[in-house]
N, C-alpha and C positions, 0 to 999 in steps of 0.2 A: 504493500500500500504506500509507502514511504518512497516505494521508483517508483509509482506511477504518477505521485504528488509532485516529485522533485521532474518528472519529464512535461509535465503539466505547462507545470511552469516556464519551465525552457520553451516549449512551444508559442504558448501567450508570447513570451517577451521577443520570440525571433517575427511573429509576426506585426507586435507592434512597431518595429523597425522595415520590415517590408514595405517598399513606395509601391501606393499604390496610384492607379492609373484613372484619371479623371477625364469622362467625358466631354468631350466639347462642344459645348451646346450655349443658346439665348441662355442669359441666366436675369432672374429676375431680380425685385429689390433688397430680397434678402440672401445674393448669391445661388438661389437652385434652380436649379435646370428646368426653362421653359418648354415647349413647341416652337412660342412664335409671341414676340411683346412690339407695343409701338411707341412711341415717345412722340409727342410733340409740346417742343423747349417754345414758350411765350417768348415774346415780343419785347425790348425793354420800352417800346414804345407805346405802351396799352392806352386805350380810350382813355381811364382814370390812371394815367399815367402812375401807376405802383408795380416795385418790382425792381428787381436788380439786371434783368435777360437773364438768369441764369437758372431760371427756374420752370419746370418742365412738368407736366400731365403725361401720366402713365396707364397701361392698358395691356391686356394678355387677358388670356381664357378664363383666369380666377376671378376677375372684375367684372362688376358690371355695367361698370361705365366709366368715364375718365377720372382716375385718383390722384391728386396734386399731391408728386412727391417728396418728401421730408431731405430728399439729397440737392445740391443745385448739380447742374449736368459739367459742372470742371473739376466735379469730385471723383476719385479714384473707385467708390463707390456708388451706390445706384445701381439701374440694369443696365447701363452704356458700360460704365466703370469695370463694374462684375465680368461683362462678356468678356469685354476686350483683355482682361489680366493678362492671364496667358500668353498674348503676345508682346507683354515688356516684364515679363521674368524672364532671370539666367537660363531656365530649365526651357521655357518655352524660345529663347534665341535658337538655343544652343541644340533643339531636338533633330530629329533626321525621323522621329515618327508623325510628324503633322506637317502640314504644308501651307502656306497664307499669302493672300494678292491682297495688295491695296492699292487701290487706285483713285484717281478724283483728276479733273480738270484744270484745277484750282491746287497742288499740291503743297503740301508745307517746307515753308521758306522757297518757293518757285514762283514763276510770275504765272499766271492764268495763260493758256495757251488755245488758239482754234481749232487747231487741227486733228483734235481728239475728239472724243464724243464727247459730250453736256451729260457726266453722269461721273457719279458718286459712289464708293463703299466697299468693301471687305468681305476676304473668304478668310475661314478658317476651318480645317477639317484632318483628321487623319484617316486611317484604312476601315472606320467604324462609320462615324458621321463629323457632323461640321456646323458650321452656320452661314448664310447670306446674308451680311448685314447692305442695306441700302440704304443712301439716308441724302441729305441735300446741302452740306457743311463744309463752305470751300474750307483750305488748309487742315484739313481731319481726313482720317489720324494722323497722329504724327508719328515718323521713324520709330520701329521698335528699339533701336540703340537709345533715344531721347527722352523715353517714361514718356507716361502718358499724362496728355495734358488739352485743355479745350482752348482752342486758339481766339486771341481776343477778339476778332474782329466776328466770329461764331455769336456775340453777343447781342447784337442791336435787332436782329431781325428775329421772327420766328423759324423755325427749322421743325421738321419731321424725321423718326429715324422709322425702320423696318430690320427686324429682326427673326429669320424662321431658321429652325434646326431640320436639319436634312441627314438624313443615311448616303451613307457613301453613293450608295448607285446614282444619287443624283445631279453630283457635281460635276461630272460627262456633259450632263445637259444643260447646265447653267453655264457652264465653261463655254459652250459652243453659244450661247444666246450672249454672252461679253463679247465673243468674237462681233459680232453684230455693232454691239454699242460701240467696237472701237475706245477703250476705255485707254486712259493715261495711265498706267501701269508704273508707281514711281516705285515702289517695295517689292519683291515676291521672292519665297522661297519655296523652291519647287523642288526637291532630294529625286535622286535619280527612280526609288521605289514607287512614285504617282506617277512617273512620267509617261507611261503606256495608255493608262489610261484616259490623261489630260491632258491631250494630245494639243488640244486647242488652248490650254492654258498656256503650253510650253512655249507656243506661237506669241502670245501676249507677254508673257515676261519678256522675251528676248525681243518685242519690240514691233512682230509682225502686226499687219495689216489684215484685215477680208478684201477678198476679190469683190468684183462687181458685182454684189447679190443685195438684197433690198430690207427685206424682211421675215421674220420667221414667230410664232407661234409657239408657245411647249406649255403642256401643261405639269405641273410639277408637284408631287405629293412632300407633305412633313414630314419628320421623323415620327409624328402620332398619327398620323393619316388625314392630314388636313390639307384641303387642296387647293393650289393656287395656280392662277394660266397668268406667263412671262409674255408679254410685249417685247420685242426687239426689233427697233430698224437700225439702218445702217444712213450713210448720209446721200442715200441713192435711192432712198423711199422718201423723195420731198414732197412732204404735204406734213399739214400738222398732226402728230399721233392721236391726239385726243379726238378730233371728231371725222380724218380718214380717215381711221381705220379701226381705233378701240370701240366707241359709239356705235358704227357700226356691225361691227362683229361681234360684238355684248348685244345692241339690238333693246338699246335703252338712252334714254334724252340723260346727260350728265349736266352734274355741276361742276365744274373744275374751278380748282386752288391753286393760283401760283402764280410768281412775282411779278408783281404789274408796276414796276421802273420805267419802263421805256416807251419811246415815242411810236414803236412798232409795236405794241401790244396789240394781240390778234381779237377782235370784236366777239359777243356771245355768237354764234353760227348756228342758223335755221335753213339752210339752203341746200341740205341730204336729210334723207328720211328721219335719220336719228338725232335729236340734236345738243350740240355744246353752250353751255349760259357759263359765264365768269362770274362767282362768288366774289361779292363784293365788302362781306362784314363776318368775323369770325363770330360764335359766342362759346364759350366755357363753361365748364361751372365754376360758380365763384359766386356772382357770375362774373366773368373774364368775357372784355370784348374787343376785339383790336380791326383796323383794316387790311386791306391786304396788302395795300401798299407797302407796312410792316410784315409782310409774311413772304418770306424764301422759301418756304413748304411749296412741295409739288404734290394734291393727291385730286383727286373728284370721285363722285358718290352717284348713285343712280337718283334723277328724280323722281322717280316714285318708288314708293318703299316696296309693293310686288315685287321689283326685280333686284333690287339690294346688291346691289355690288359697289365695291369698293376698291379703289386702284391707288396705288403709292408708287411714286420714282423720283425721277430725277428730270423732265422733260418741263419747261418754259410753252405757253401759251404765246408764242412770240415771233414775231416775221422769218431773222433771222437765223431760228432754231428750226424750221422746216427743214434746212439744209442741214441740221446738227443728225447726229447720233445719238442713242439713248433708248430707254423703256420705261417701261411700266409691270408690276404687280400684284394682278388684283384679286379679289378674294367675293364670297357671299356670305363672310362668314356674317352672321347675325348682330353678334357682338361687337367688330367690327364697325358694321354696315348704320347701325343705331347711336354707334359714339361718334361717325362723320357726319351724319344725316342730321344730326339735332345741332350742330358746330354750325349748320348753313345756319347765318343770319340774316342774312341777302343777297341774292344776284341778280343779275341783271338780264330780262329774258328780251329776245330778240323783238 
């Protein structure tokens, strides 16, 4: 009785030293592993002007509708914070089991450049699953060599993130729809063990381009089996995404969100069967109410609640973004669909 008390032990103790192996997934605000969370960081410029910008509505399958969270978004924690750890720890630099692209238009400490797609955000996955983070945040993230940190100028506007966990099989097919977007690829490490499979990624790291092809389509499951269909054009599909082709092929009138700066801002459009209104006033709970002229957020919502879809990217309502590169993500999920749908304050119908 006395060995098998004293081998007991030994056991206990060699396993509490055993590393053990953390999946990689959304994580939410108290670090555990989501499916799929959204964020959208306010405005420092709200209606009743209160607020730092630094402070964010939060949302995943637990909720039932938008919960103002207790972290501000340039904290190490939160669910931004939480996901992204892994890739500014020693252990996460330094692995050759996971693989990570980051990319964005806007990258940090670079000047903004055209000739990429107009889109935004991060893989991270190894040979189990991953996440696709999307989000609309020029200079984010930053270098994994440099900790993680929220870049200042990320403060004045409103921003939207998108967060889904994925099973390995999936990142073949989101790899091939970035081929599309043309994305500005400033970070990735790709170990020689993914390279078979992410064929198209290898093409992005090192800088290639898509041939002359326009647009593509995928629908793509969670890691819990939640389903979502990828928008991708290329800068060879010119027309505006939002009511070429999404509107369309959803087959439902949108409201679209996204930043109205410019002198080329594209009009609400009634002139194809389905049609595009530009959202003109956010509301929150709070209530929180801001314009859009304050919102970098790119998303739109079905106008009527029968067809309930809801779509997040990175794509501008805007002249000169016809020609850009980018997508969309959109979902029916309920929950979702009920926290953008009640956000419409106003838009503008044709």
């Amino acid at each position: 009785m006395c060995c098998f008390h004293t081998w007991f032990i030994l056991l206990l103790v060699l396993f509490s030293f055993t590393p053990c192996h953390t999946e990689i997934s959304c994580k939410n605000e108290d670090g555990k592993p989501v499916d799929w969370f959204i964020m959208y960081k306010l405005p420092k410029y709200k209606i009743d002007d209160v607020g730092s910008g630094l402070e964010y509505m939060y949302l995943d399958s637990s909720e039932e509708g938008w919960q103002l969270s207790q972290f501000l978004v340039n904290s190490s924690q939160g669910a931004l914070g939480n996901t992204l750890k892994p890739l500014y720890t020693r252990r996460g630099l330094k692995s050759n089991r996971s693989a990570y692209v980051l990319y964005n238009d806007a990258p940090p400490s670079m000047n903004y450049t055209r000739q990429y797609g107009h889109t935004k955000g991060a893989l991270h996955f190894d040979q189990s699953q991953g996440f696709w983070l999307i989000h609309s945040v020029p200079h984010f993230p930053p270098f994994p060599e440099r900790g993680y940190s929220w870049p200042s100028t990320g403060q004045h506007y409103g921003q939207t993130v998108l967060c889904v966990t994925y099973k390995y099989g999936q990142f073949p097919e989101i790899a091939q729809q970035l081929l599309y977007y043309n994305p500005h690829v400033y970070n990735c490490s790709l170990p020689v063990e993914f390279q078979k499979d992410m064929a198209s990624l290898a093409l992005l790291c090192d800088g290639s381009k898509l041939p002359w092809v326009s647009k593509r389509m995928q629908g793509l499951i969670s890691a819990k089996g939640e389903h979502f269909l990828s928008f991708a054009k290329s800068k060879f599909y010119v027309d505006d995404i939002y009511t070429g082709w999404v509107a369309q092929t959803l087959k439902t009138d949108l409201l679209a969100e996204t930043w109205q700066h410019s002198y080329h801002v594209l009009p609400s459009n009634c002139s194809l069967p389905n049609h595009v209104m530009n959202i003109q006033r956010i509301k929150l709970p709070g209530p929180i109410q801001f314009k859009s002229y304050f919102d970098h957020s790119k998303w739109c919502v079905s106008r009527m609640y029968k067809d309930r879809w809801t779509c997040l990217g990175d794509m501008n309502r805007d002249g000169p973004q016809i020609w850009r590169s980018g997508g969309l993500v959109c979902s029916q999920n309920p929950i979702i669909y009920k926290a953008f749908r009640q956000a419409v304050a106003w838009y503008i119908s044709c």
